[in-house]
C-alpha positions in Angstrom: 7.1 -18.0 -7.2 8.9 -17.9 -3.8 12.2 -19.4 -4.9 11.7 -16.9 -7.8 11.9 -14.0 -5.7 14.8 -15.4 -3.3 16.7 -15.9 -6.2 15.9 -12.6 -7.7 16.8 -10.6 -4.4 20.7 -11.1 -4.9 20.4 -8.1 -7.6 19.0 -5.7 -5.2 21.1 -2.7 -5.0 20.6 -1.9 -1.1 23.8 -0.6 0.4 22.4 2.2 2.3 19.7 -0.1 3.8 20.4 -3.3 3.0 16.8 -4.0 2.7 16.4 -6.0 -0.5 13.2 -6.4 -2.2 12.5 -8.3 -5.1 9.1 -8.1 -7.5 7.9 -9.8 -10.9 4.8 -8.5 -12.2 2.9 -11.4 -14.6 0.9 -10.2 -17.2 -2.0 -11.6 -18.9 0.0 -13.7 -21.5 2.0 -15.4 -19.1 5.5 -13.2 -19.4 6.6 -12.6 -16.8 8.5 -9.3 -16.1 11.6 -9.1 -12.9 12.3 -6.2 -10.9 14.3 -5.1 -7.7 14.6 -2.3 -5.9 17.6 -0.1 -6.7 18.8 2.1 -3.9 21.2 5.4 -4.6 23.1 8.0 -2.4 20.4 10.6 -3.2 18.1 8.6 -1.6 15.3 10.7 -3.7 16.3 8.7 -6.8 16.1 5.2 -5.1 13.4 3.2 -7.3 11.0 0.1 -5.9 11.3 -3.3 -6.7 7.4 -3.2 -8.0 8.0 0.0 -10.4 11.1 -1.5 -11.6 9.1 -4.8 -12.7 5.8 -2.7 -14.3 8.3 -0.2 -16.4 10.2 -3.0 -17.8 6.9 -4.6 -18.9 5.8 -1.2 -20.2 9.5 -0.7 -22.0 8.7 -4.4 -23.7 5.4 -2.8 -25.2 2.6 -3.9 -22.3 0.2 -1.5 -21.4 -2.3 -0.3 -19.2 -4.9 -3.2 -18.6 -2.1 -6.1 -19.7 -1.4 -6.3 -15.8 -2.6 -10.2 -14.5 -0.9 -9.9 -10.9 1.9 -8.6 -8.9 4.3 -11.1 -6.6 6.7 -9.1 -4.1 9.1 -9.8 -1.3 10.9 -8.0 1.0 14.1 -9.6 2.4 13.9 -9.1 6.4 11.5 -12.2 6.7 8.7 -10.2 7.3 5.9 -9.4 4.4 6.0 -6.3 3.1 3.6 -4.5 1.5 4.2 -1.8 -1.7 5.1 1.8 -0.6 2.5 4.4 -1.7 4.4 5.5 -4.7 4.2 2.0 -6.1 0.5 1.8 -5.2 0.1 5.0 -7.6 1.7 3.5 -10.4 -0.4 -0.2 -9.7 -3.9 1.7 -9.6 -2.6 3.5 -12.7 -2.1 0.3 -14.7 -3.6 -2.7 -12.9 -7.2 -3.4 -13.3 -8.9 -3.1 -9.5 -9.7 -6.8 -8.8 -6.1 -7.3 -9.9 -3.9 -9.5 -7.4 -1.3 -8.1 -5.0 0.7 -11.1 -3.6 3.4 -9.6 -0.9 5.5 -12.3 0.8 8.2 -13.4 3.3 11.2 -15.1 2.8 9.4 -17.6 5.4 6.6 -18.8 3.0 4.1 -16.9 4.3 1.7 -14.8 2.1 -1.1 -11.8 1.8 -3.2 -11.5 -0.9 -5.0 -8.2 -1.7 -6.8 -6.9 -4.6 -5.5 -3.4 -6.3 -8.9 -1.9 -4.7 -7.5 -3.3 -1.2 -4.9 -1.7 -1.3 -5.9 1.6 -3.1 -9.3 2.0 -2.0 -9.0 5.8 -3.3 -7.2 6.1 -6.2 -6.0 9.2 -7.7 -6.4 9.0 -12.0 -7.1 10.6 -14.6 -10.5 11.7 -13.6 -9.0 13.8 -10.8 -6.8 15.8 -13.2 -8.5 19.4 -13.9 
């Protein structure tokens, strides 16, 4: 999955910050979906790596509860972890005990569940 994501970083669009991350979201067939973050002047309309992976599985027909695990990487040789926005749109479609793998270009990794890392979700429930 490493190389994977290396590979998959030269189509970040990150002029403004040339911080590159890559994502590719598996679901629980096996396909796998590819994402990258895509940066734009109006910084505003910028979109993550990891939403760019789960909409084009949701595009292809996959839908809430089809989520297996998420594999992401930041380019700086650090591990980064999904913003907040992202982690919205994970506890919206991932079940909790899902897997969040974030890495480094360096080989090293952190695993964390979707609860981990949204230990209060905001969903449907919370809607009045």
């Amino acid at each position: 999955m490493i190389e994977k994501l290396i590979n998959l970083q030269k189509n970040s669009y990150s002029p403004y910050s040339n911080y590159k991350v890559s994502a590719i979201v598996v679901m629980k067939d096996g396909k796998e979906f590819d994402g990258v973050n895509v940066e734009n002047a109006s910084y505003g309309a910028a979109i993550c790596a990891e939403r760019s992976a789960i909409v084009s599985a949701i595009s292809n027909g996959y839908t809430k509860g089809d989520f297996e695990e998420l594999h992401v990487m930041v380019g700086s040789g650090e591990i980064g972890m999904p913003c907040f926005l992202c982690r919205q749109v994970i506890s919206e479609l991932f079940d909790k005990d899902k897997k969040v793998y974030a890495y480094s270009t360096n080989g090293d990794v952190e695993v964390h569940t979707v609860e981990e890392l949204c230990p209060y979700p905001f969903g449907s429930d919370d809607l009045i």
